[in-house]
C-alpha positions in Angstrom: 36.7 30.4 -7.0 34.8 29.0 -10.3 34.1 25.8 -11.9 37.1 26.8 -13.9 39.8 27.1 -11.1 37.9 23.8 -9.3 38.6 21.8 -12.4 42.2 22.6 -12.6 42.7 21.7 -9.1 41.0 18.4 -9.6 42.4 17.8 -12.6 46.1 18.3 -11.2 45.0 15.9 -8.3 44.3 12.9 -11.0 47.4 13.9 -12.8 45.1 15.1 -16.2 46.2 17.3 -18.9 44.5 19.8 -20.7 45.0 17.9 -23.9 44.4 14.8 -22.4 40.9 15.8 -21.0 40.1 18.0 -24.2 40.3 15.1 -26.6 38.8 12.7 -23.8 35.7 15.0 -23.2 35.5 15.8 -27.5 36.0 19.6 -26.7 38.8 21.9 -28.0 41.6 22.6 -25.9 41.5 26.3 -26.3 37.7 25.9 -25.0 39.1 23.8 -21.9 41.9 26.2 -21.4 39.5 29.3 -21.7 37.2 27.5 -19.2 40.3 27.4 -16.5 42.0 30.5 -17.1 38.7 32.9 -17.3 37.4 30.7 -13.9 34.4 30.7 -15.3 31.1 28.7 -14.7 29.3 29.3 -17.4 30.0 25.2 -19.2 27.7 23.8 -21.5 26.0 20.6 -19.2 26.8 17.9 -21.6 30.7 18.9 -21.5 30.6 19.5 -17.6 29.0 15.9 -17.3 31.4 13.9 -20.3 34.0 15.9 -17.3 32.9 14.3 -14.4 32.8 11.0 -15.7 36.1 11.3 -17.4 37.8 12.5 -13.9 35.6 9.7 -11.9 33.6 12.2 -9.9 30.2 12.6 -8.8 28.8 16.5 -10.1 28.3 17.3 -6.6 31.8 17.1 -5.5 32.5 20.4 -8.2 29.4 22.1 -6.1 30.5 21.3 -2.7 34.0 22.5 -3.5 32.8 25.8 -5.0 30.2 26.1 -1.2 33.3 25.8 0.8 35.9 27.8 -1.1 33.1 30.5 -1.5 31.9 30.4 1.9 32.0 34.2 2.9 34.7 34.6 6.2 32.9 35.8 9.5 33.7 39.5 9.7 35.6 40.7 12.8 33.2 42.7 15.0 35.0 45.8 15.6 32.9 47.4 17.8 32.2 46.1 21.4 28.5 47.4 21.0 28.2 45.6 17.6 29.6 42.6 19.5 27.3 42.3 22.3 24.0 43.2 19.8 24.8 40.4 17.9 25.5 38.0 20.6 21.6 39.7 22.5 19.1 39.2 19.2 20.3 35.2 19.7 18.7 35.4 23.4 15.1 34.1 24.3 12.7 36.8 25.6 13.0 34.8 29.2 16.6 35.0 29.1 16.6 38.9 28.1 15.0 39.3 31.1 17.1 37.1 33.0 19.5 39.5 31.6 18.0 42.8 32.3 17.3 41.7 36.0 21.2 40.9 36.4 22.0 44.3 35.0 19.6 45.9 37.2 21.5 43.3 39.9 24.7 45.3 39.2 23.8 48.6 38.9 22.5 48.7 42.4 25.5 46.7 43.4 27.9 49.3 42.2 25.4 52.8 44.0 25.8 50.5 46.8 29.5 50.2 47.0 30.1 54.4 45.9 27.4 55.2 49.1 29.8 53.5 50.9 33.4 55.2 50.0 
């Protein structure tokens, strides 16, 4: 989502037209509409700022919006391999080989049990 589609949403939550915010801001409507509709976020400064005061709202509220709604999703980890690699490189070196010692633990655990059957 652009500065574009973040405008429209804010301007629908202050209940502004596109005129109304066109004239307000001393930009074209057909600028301001081509600003929404393309999404884009390529606005001159001045005309982004004469915005942000006309809606009452701080420029950073526009960049925090466009953070969250472009944060990218976590990926599902499809592979069970994948899923324990990226849950390993987050261990300490001590806790690797806290790690490899209980894996060692089990292995011998389970010879034990099939010397048994």
């Amino acid at each position: 989502m652009g500065f574009g589609k973040i405008l429209e949403k804010k301007m629908k939550e202050k209940y502004v037209k596109q005129a109304e915010l066109a004239n307000a801001v001393g930009i074209p409507k057909t600028t301001l509409c081509s600003i929404i509709t393309r999404d884009t976020n390529k606005v001159d400064i001045d005309q982004f700022l004469r915005i942000c005061k006309y809606l009452n709202c701080a420029p950073e509220e526009f960049y925090a919006q466009y953070e969250d709604e472009n944060k990218e999703a976590p990926q599902p980890i499809d592979n069970k391999w994948e899923a324990l690699r990226s849950q390993l490189i987050k261990l300490s070196d001590d806790e690797l080989t806290e790690l490899h010692n209980y894996v060692k633990f089990i292995n011998w655990k389970q010879r034990s049990e099939k010397k048994k059957d």
